[in-house]
C-alpha positions as CSV (number, residue, x, y, z in Angstrom):
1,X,-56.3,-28.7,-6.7
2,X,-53.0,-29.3,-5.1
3,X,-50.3,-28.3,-7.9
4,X,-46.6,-29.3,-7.6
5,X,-43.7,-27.0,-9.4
6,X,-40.8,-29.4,-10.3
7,X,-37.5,-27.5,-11.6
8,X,-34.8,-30.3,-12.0
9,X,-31.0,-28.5,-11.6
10,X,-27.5,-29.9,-12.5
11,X,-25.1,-27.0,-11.4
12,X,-27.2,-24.2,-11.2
13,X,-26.0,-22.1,-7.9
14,X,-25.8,-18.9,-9.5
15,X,-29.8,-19.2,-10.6
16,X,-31.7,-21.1,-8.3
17,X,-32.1,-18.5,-6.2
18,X,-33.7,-16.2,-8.3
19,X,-35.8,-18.7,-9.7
20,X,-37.2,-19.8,-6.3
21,X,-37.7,-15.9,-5.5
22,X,-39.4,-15.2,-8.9
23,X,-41.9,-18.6,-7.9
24,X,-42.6,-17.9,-4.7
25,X,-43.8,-14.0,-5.8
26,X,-45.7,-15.5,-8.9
27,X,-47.7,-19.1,-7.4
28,X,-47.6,-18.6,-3.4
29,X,-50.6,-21.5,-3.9
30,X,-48.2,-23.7,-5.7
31,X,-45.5,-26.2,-3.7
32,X,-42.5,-26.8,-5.7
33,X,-39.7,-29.4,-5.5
34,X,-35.8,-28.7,-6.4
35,X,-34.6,-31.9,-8.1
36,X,-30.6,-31.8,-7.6
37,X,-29.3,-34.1,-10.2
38,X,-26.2,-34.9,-8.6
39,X,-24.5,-31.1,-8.9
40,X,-20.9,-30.8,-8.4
41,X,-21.5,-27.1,-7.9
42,X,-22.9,-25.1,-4.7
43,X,-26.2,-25.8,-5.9
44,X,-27.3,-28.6,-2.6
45,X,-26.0,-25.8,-0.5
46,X,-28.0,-22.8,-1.5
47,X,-31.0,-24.8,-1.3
48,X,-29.8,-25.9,2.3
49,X,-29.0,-22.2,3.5
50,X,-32.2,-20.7,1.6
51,X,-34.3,-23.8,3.3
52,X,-35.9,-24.8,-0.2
53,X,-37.2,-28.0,-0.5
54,X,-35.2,-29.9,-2.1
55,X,-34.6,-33.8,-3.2
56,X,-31.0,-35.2,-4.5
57,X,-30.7,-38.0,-6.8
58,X,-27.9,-41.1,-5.5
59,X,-26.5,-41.0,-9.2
60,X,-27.1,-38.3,-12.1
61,X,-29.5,-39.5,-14.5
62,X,-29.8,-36.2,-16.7
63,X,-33.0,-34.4,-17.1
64,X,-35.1,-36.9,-17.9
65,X,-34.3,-38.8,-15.0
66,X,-34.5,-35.6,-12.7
67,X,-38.0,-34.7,-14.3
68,X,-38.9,-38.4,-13.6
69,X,-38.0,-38.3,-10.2
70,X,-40.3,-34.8,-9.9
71,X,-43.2,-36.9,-11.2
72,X,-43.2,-40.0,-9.0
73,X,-42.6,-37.5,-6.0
74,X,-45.8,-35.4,-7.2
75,X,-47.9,-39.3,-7.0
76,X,-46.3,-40.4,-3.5
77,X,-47.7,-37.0,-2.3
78,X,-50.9,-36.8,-4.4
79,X,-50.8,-34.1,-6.8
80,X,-53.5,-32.8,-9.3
81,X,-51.1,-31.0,-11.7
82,X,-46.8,-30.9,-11.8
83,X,-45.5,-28.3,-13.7
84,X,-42.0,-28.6,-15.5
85,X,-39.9,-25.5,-15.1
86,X,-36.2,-25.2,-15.5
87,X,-33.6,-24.2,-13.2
88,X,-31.6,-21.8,-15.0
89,X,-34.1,-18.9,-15.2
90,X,-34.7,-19.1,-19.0
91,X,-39.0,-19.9,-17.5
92,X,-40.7,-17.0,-16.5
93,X,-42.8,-18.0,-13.4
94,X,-45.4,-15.7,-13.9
95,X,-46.5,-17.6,-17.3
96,X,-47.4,-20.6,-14.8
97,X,-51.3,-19.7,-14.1
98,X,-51.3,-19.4,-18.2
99,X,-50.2,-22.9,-18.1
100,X,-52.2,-24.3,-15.6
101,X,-55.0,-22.6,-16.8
102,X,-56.2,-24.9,-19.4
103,X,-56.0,-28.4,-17.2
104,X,-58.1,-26.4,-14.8
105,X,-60.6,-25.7,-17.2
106,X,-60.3,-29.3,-18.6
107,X,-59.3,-28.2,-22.0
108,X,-56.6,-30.2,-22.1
109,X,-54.5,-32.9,-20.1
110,X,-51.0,-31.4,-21.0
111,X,-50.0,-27.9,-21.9
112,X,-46.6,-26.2,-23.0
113,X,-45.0,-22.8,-22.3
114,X,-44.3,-22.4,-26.3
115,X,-41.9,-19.3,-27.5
116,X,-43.1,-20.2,-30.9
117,X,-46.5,-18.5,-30.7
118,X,-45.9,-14.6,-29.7
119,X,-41.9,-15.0,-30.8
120,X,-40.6,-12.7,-28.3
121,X,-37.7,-13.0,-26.3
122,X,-35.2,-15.8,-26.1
123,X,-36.0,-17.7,-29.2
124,X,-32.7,-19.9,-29.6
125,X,-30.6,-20.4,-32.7
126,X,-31.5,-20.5,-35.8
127,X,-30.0,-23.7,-36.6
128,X,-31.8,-25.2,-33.3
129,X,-35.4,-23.5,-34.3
130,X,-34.4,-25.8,-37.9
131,X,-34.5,-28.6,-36.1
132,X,-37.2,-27.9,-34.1
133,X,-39.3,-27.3,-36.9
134,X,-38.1,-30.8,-38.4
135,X,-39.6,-32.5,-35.1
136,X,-42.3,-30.6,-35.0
137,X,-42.9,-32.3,-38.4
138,X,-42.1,-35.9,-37.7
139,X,-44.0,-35.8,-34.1
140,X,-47.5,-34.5,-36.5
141,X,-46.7,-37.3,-39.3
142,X,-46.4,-40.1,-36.4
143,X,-49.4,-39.2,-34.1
144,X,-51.4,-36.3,-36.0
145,X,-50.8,-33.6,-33.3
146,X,-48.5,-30.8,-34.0
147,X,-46.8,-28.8,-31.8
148,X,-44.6,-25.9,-32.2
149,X,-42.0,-25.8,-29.4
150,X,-41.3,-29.5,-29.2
151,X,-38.3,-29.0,-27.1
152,X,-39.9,-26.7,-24.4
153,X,-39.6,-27.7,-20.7
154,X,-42.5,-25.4,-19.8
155,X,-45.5,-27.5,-19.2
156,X,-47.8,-28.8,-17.1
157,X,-49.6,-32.0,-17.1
158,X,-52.9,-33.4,-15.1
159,X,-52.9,-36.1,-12.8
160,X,-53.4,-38.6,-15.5
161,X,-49.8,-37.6,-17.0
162,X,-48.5,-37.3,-13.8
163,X,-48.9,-41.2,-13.1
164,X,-47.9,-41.7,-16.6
165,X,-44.8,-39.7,-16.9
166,X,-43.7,-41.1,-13.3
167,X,-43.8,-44.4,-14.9
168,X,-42.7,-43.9,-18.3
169,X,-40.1,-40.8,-19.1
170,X,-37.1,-40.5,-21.5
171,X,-33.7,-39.9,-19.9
172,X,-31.4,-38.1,-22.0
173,X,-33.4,-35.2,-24.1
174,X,-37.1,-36.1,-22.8
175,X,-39.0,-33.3,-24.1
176,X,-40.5,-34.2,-28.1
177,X,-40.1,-37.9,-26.7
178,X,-42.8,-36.9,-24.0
179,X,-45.1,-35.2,-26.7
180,X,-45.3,-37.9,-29.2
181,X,-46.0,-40.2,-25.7
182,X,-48.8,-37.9,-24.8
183,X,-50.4,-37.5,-28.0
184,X,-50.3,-41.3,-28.5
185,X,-51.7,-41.8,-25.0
186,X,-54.4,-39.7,-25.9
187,X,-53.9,-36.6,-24.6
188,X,-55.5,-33.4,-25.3
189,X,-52.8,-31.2,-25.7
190,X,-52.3,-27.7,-26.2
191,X,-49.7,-24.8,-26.2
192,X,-50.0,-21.3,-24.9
193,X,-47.5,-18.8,-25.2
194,X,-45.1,-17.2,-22.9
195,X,-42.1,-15.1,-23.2
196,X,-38.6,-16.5,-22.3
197,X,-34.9,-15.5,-21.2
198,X,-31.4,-16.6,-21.9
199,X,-29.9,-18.0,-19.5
200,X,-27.9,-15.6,-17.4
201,X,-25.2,-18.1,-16.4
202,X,-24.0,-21.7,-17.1
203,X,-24.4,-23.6,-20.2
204,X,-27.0,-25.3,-22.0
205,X,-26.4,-29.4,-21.9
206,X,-27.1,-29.0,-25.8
207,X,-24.2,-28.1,-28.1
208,X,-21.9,-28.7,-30.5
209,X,-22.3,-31.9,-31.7
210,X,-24.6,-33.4,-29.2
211,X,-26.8,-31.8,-31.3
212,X,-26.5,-33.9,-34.1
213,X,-26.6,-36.6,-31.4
214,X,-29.8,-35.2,-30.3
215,X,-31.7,-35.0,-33.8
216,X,-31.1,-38.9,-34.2
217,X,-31.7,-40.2,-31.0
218,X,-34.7,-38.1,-31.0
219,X,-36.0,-39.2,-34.3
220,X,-35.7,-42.8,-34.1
221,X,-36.9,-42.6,-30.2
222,X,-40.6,-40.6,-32.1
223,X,-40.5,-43.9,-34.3
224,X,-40.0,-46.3,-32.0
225,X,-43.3,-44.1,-30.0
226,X,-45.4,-45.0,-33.0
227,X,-44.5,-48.3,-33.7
228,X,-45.5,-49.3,-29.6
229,X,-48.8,-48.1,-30.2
């Protein structure tokens, strides 16, 4: 099984390094791809003076985009399973044979890092777990599957979703959006826990009022989902 680890960044010299280090110590079996979304930071030259590999976008598309971008590289070069992990350190690497685990064992064609399950660690506001919660709700009312940590960018998905996801991906705030697509593709889906951090530096890309932003894009995006299929 060849297994691709895709960690898009936007601006995140002060933890790519770590994060690299902390992958390379936990998956030496896995290859992994930097996605640069169009950093205005240091971030292309770490990678450059570290020697990671590394691809950079011609134009920022956000994270969608960037994750997008880490799927169709994982078809051109033939992977079996692509694992999401950000670039800001808040994913433990050493939760990624948990992950993997399960598409291994064909138990399942997609599985997420949840925080939701053990609720340790970094568990996020409680105004942002609210939400969660809500699309958690509207995600199991549009396609019967329910899933805790709807917003979690720890997961890994078989070759299936690979080809899928390369094809088909939300830009903006891709993560429920790419539940409700799986479950409504037929996926088996499951969630396993892990434990994860706070990010040590930078800021999240969700704040404010893009939040409210976020709840109704996200919400009408999980209808529009059902009604397609």
């Amino acid at each position: 099984m060849k297994i691709l680890i895709i960690i898009p960044v936007y601006n995140e010299e002060h933890n790519i390094e770590k994060v690299i280090t902390q992958l390379k110590q936990n998956v030496p079996y896995a290859d992994y791809i930097v996605v640069n979304d169009c950093s205005n930071d240091n971030t292309v030259m770490v990678c450059k003076e570290k020697g990671y590999h590394y691809i950079s976008l011609p134009v920022n598309l956000g994270i969608g985009g960037g994750v997008q971008a880490g799927y169709y590289y994982a078809i051109e070069h033939d992977y079996d399973i692509a694992v999401q992990m950000d670039g800001d350190g808040q994913h433990d690497a050493k939760y990624i044979e948990n992950i993997i685990k399960p598409i291994l064992d064909d138990e399942a064609d997609i599985v997420i890092g949840s925080r939701f399950i053990l609720k340790q660690g970094f568990q996020s506001s409680k105004l942002r777990r609210l939400g969660i919660n809500f699309l958690s709700m509207l995600i199991k009312i549009c396609s019967g599957t329910k899933v805790k940590d709807v917003t979690s960018g720890f997961r890994a998905v078989n070759r299936k979703f690979i080809k899928i996801y390369s094809e088909e991906y939300s830009q903006d705030y891709p993560e429920p959006e790419a539940i409700i697509a799986g479950a409504l593709y037929k996926g088996r889906i499951k969630e396993v826990p892990v434990i994860m951090h706070e990010r040590e530096a930078g800021s999240s890309s969700i704040h404010s009022w893009k939040s409210v932003y976020y709840m109704i894009k996200v919400s009408i995006a999980i209808f529009t989902y059902r009604l397609k299929f």
